[in-house]
N, C-alpha and C positions, 0 to 999 in steps of 0.2 A: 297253554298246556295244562292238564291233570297235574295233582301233585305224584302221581305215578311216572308221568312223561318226563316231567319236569327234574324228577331224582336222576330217573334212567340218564336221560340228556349229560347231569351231572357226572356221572358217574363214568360214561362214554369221555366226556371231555379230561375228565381227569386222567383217563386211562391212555389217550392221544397223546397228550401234555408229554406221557414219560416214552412213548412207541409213535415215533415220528413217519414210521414204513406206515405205520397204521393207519397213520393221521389222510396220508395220503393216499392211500388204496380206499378210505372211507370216502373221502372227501370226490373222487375218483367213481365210483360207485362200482369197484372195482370188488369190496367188500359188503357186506351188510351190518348193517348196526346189530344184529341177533350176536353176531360173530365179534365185535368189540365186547357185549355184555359179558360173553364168556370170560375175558380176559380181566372185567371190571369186576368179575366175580374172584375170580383169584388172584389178581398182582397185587390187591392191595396186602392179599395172606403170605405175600413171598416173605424171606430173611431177607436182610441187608446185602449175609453173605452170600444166598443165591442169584438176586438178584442180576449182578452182571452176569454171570453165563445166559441167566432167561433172557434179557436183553438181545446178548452175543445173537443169539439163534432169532431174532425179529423177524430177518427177511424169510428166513424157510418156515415160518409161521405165518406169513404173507399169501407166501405160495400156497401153504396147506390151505388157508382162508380161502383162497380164489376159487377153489376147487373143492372141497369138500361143505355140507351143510354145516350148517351152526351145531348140531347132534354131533355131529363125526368131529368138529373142529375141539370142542370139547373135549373127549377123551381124548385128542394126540397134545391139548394142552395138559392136560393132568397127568399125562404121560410124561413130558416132558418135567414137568413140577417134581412129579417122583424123582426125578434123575438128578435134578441140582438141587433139590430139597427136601432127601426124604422124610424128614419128618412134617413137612405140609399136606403129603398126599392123605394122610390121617385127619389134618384138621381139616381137608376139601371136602373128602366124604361126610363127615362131622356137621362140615357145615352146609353140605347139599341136602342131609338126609335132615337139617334142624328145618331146611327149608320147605319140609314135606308138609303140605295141606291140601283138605277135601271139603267141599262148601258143597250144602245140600241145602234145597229150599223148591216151597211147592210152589211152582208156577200158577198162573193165574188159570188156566185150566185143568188144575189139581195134579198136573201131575210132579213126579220129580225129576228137580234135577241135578246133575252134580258135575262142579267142575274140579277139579284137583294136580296135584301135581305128588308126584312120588318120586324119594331119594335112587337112587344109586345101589340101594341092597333092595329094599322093600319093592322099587317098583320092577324090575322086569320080573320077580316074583310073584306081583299081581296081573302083569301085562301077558304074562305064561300062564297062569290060572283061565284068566278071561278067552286066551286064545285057542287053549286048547277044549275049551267048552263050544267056543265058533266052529272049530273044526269039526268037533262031532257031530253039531248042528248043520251045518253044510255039508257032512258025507252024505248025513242023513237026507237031503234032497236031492243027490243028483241024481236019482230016477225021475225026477219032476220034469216036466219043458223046462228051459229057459227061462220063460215070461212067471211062469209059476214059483220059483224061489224067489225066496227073500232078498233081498238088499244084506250085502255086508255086515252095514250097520246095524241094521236090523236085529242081526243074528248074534253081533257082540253085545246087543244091549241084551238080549234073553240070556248068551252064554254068560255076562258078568252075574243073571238072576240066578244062573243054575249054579257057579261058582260061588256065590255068597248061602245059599241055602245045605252047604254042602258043609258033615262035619268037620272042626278042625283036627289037624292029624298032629 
């Protein structure tokens, strides 16, 4: 394993160790490991004192796991954090939004590129800016055929060009 894989792994393991429904819904392939990270992201942040209520509620975190993606599993854990501990749901944000970074670098056929990740304020901020630039970008062809528009993609990589040349307000 990467020493990426190798922490995740850890961190998944430690996180079973204390949520045994988990262990076995993972184990099961009943869950996905995206969906333990989330939890490996925050139980270690829980109090003492909330921690058995977060506990108490393992199984209906099972459930939501089974069924919702790792995105959506996320907020109904943070959700739940606020409830038995609110003063963590400050240090979640805190510490999702320290976890925000953008790596850019020119490919071998010059061009850019970027991978990143955005907090919990800043990104659907940025995710709104880019999208509603696609959209314009996409109203703007549907006189076009079919075959003659763009690709999605396409259009969000020019509308994040139009959204970044654009003053700040």
């Amino acid at each position: 394993l990467s020493h990426r894989e190798g922490a995740a792994v850890a961190r998944r393991t430690g996180v079973v160790g204390r949520l045994p429904l988990f262990a076995a819904a993972l184990a099961a392939g009943e869950v996905a490991g995206e969906h333990v990270d989330v939890l490996a992201r925050i139980v270690p942040h829980l109090s003492a004192e909330a921690w058995p209520e977060f506990a108490a509620a393992e199984a209906d975190l099972v459930v939501a796991a089974r069924r919702l993606s790792p995105e959506a599993f996320a907020r109904q854990v943070r959700t739940l954090v606020a409830l038995v501990d609110p003063t963590e749901a400050g240090t979640e944000l805190e510490h999702l939004d320290a976890q925000a970074e953008l790596r850019m670098w020119r490919g071998r056929d010059g061009s850019i590129k970027f991978s990143g990740t955005f907090g919990p304020v800043d990104g659907p901020a940025c995710q709104r800016a880019v999208e509603d630039e696609t959209a314009k970008l996409a109203a703007s062809e549907t006189t076009l055929p079919v075959d003659d528009r763009r690709p999605v993609a396409r259009l969000r990589a020019e509308g994040t060009s139009v959204a970044a040349r654009k003053p700040a307000q």
